[in-house]
C-alpha positions as CSV (number, residue, x, y, z in Angstrom):
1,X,-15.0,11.9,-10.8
2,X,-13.8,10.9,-14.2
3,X,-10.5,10.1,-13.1
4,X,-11.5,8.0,-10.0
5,X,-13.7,5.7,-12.7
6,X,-10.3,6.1,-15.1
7,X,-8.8,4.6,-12.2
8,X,-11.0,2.0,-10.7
9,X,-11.5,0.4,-14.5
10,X,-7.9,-0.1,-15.5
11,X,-7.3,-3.4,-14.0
12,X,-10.7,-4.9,-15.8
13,X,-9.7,-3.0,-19.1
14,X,-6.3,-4.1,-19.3
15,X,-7.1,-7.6,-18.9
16,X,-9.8,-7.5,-21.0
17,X,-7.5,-6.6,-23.6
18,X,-5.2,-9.1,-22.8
19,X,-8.1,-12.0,-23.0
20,X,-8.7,-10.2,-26.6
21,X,-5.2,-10.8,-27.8
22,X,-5.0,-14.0,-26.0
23,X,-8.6,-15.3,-28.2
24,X,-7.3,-14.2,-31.5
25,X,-5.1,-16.3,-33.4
26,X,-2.8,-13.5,-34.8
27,X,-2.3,-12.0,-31.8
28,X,-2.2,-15.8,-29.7
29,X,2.0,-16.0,-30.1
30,X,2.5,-12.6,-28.9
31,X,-0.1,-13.3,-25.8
32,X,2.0,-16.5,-25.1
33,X,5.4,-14.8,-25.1
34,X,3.9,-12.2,-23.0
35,X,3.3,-14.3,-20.3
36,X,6.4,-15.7,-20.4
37,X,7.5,-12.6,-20.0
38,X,5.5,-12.6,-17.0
39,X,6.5,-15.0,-14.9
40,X,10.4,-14.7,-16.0
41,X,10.4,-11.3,-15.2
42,X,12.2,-10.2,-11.7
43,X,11.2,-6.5,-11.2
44,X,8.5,-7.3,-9.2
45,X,11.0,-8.4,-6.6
46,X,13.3,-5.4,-7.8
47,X,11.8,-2.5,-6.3
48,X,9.4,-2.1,-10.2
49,X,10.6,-0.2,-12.7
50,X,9.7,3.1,-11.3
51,X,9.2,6.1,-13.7
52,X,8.7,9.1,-11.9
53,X,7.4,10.7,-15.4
54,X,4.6,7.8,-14.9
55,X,4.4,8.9,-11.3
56,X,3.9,12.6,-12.1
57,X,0.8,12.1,-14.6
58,X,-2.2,14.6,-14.5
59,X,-4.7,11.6,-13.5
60,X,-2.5,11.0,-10.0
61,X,-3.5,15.1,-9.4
62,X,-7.2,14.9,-10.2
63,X,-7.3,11.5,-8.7
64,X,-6.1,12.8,-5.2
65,X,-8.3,16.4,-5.4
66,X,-11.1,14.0,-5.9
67,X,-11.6,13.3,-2.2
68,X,-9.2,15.5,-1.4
69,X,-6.0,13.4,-0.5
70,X,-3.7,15.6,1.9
71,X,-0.3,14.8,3.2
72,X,0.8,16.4,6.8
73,X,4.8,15.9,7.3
74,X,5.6,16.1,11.0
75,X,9.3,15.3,10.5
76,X,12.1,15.8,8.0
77,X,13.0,12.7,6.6
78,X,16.8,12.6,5.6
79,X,17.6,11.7,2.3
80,X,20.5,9.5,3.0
81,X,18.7,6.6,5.4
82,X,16.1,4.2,4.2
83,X,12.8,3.8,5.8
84,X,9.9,1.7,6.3
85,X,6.7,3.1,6.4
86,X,3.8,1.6,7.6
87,X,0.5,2.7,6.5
88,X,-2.7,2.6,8.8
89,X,-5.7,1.9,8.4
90,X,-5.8,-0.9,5.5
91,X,-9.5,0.5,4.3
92,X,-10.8,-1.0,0.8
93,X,-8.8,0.2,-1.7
94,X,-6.0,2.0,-0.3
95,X,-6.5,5.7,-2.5
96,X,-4.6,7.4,0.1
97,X,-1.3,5.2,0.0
98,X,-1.8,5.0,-3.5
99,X,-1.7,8.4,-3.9
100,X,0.9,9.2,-1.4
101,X,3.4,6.7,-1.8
102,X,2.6,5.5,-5.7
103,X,2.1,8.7,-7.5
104,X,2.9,12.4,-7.2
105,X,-0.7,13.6,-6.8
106,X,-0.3,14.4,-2.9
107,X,3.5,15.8,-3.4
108,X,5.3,13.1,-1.8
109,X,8.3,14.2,-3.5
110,X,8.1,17.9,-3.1
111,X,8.1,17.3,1.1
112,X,10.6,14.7,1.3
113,X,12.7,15.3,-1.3
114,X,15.3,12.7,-2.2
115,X,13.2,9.7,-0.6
116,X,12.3,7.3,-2.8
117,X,8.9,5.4,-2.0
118,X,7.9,2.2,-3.4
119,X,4.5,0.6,-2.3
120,X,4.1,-3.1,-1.5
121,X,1.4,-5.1,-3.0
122,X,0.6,-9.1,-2.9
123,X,2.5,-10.8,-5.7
124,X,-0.8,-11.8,-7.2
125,X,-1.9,-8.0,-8.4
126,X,1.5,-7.9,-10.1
127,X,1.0,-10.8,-12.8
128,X,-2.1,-9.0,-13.8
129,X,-1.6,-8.2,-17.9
130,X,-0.4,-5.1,-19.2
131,X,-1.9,-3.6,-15.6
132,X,0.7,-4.8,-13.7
133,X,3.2,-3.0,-15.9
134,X,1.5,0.2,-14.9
135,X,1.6,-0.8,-11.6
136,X,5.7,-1.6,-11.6
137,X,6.3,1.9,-13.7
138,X,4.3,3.4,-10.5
139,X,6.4,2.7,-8.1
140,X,4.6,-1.1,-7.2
141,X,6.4,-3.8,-6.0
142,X,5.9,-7.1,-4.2
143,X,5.0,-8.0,-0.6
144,X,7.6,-10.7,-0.6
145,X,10.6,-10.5,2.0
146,X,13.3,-11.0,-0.9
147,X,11.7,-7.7,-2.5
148,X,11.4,-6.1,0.5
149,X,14.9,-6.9,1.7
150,X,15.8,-5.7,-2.1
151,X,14.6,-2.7,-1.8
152,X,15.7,-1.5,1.5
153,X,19.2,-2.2,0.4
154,X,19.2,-0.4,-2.6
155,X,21.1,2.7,-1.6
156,X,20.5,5.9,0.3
157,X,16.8,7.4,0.4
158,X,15.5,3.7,-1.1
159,X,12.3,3.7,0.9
160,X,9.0,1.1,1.2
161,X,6.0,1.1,2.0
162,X,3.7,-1.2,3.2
163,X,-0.6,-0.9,3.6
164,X,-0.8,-2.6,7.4
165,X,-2.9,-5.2,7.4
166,X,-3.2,-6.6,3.8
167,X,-1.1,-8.1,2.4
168,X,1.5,-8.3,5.2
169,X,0.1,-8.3,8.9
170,X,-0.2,-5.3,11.4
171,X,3.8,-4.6,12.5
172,X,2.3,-5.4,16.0
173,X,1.5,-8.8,15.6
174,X,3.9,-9.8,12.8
175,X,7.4,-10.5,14.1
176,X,8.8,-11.6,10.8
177,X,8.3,-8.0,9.8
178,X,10.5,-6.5,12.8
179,X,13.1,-8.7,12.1
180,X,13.7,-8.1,8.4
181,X,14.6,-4.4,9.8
182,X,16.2,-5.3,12.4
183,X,18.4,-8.0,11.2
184,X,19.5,-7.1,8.0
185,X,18.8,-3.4,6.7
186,X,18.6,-0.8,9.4
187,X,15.5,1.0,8.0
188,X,14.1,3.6,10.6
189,X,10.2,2.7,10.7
190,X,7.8,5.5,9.9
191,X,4.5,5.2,11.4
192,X,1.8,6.7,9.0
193,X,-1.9,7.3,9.9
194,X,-4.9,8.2,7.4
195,X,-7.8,9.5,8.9
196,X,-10.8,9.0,6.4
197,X,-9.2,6.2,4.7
198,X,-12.0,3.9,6.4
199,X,-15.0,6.2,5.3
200,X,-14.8,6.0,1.7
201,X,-16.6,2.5,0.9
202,X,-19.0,0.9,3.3
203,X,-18.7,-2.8,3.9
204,X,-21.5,-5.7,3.7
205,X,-21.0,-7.8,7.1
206,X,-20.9,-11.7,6.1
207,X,-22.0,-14.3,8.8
208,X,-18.8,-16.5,8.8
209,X,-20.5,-19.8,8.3
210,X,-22.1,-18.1,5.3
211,X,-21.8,-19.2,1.3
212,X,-20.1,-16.0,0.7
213,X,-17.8,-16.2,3.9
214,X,-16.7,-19.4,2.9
215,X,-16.0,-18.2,-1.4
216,X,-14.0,-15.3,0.3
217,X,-11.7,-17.6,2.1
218,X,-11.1,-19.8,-0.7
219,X,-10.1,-16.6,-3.1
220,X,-7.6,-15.3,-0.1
221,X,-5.8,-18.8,-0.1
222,X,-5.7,-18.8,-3.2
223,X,-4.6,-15.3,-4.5
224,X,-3.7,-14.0,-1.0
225,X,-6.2,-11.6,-1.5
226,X,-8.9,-10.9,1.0
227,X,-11.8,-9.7,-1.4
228,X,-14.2,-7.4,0.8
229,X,-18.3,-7.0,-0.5
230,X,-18.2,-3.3,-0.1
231,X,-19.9,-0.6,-2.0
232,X,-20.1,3.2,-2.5
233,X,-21.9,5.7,-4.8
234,X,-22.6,5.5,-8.1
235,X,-21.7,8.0,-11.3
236,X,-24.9,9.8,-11.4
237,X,-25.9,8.8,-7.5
238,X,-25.2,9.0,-4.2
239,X,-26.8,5.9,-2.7
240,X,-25.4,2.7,-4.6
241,X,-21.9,2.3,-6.8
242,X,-18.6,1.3,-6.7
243,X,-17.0,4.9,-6.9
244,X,-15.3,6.0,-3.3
245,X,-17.4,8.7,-1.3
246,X,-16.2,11.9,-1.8
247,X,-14.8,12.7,1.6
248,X,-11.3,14.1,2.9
249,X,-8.1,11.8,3.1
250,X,-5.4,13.1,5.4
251,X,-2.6,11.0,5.6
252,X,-0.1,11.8,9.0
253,X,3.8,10.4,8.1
254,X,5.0,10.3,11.9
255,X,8.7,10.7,13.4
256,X,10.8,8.1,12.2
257,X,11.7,5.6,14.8
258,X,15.2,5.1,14.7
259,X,16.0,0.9,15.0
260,X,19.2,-0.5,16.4
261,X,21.8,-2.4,14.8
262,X,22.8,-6.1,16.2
263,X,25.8,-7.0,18.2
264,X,28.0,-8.8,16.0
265,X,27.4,-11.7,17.7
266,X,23.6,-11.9,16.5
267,X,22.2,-13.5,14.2
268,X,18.7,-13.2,14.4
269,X,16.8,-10.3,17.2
270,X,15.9,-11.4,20.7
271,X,12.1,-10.9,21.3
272,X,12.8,-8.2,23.9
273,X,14.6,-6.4,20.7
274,X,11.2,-6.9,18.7
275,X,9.6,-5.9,21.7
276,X,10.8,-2.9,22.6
277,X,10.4,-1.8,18.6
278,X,7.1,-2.5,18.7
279,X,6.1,-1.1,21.7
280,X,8.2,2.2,20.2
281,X,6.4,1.9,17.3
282,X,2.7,1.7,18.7
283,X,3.5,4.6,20.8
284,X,4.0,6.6,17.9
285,X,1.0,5.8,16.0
286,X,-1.0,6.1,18.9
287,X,0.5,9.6,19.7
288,X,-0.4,10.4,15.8
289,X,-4.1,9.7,16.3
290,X,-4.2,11.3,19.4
291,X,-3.1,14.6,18.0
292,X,-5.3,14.7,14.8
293,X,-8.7,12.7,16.3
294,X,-10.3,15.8,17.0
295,X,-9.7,17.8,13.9
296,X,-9.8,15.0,11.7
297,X,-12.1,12.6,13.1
298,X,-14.6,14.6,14.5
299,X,-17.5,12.6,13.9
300,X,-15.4,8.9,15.3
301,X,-17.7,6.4,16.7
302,X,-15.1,5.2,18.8
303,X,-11.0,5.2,19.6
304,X,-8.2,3.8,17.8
305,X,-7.7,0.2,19.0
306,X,-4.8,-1.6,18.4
307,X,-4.9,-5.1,18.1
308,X,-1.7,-7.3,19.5
């Protein structure tokens, strides 16, 4: 559990520090050319500046045994293409893509060897002080389309990642992101589906005309970050905390859906294109869940339901 609290604390930690630099007079220069630094500074639209030695720490391990966190390959993926995964379901805080696609603790590496995953996050999470550094050197990068379109063009096995849902809409209801594959980088899409991502935290339901409702909406215009009142257990309890529930994580990567190229006299995809991707695509997932629901998701209270 020590890890998981390791974990969950680092964003508050880091910029408490930063606010203690930023208060003391000594330290106030170095603060200000930091977030300079900040704001000037392109990785986040680079693809990070992965460090697979960062990627490979202990914490990732005891992190992902936690629950546990358990990848199940169905395909090969060849080292030489690019591809675009997209991770189901959203859930709270995303441990299982974390752990999958941002750190070595599930063994990403060791069963697709020579593909190179970077997560997408909202830009906002990535000017967060000295924590968004960790998050870069992770393998962390920006939801934007520029660092999307960046990294997918970075060479062979340059891969990406992206939490469906969050910070970029479900593939089924956002064109935009069908047609940065299939206009300009030819990244095979890889459905990916985590059963017991959704049971770790349970959620407080807010009336939408509510005080709350209303705070919530205001923070999601203004970070682009929907902030959810959830809770779990606590250190030394079960009933009431912010730690996840300790319950299995098994995270499906599906057959790569292979997306055709343009005719050269295209410039953008026709919706039957998008379409027909789509439609691929759901298949897949759907097919994913239907093959793992009953060994996985034994005690489901009702099907998957995909919302178009």
């Amino acid at each position: 559990m020590l890890s998981i609290v390791i974990w969950l604390s680092t964003a508050l930690s880091f910029t408490a520090l930063f606010l203690v630099f930023w208060t003391q007079p000594f330290w106030f220069p170095l603060a200000l050319m930091y977030m300079a630094y900040i704001y000037l500074d392109p990785a986040p639209v680079q693809g990070g500046r992965r460090l697979q030695s960062v990627r490979e720490w202990s914490l990732w391990k005891y992190v992902a045994d936690y629950f546990p966190i358990q990848i199940i390959k169905e395909h090969d993926l060849d080292p030489s293409k690019n591809y675009l995964f997209g991770y189901h379901p959203h859930g709270i805080l995303c441990f299982g893509a974390v752990s999958t696609f941002a750190t070595e603790g599930s063994g990403f590496s060791r069963l697709f060897p020579g593909v190179i995953p970077r997560l997408a996050t909202v830009p906002f999470t990535l000017f967060l002080p000295f924590y968004r550094d960790l998050l870069l050197s992770m393998g962390f990068c920006s939801s934007s389309r520029a660092s999307c379109e960046h990294v997918l063009k970075s060479g062979p096995g340059e891969s990406l990642a992206i939490v469906i849902g969050g910070a970029v809409e479900a593939l089924s209801s956002s064109p935009g992101t069908n047609r940065l594959v299939l206009k300009n980088v030819w990244a095979s899409l890889v459905p990916v589906f985590a059963f017991g991502e959704a049971d770790l935290y349970h959620q407080f339901k807010l009336a939408d005309n509510s005080i709350a409702s209303g705070i919530r909406s205001f923070i999601k215009k203004l970070c682009g970050i929907a902030v959810p009142l959830f809770y779990g257990r606590g250190i030394f309890n079960y009933d009431f905390g912010l730690v996840p529930y300790r319950r299995p994580v098994t995270v499906i990567v599906g057959k790569p859906i292979s997306v055709p190229k343009l005719e050269k006299d295209q410039v953008e995809p026709s919706k039957e294109q998008i379409l027909e991707v789509q439609d691929r695509y759901i298949k897949e997932l759907t097919g994913i869940y239907d093959r793992y629901k009953d060994m996985y998701a034994q005690d489901r209270q009702q099907e998957l339901e995909i919302i178009a």
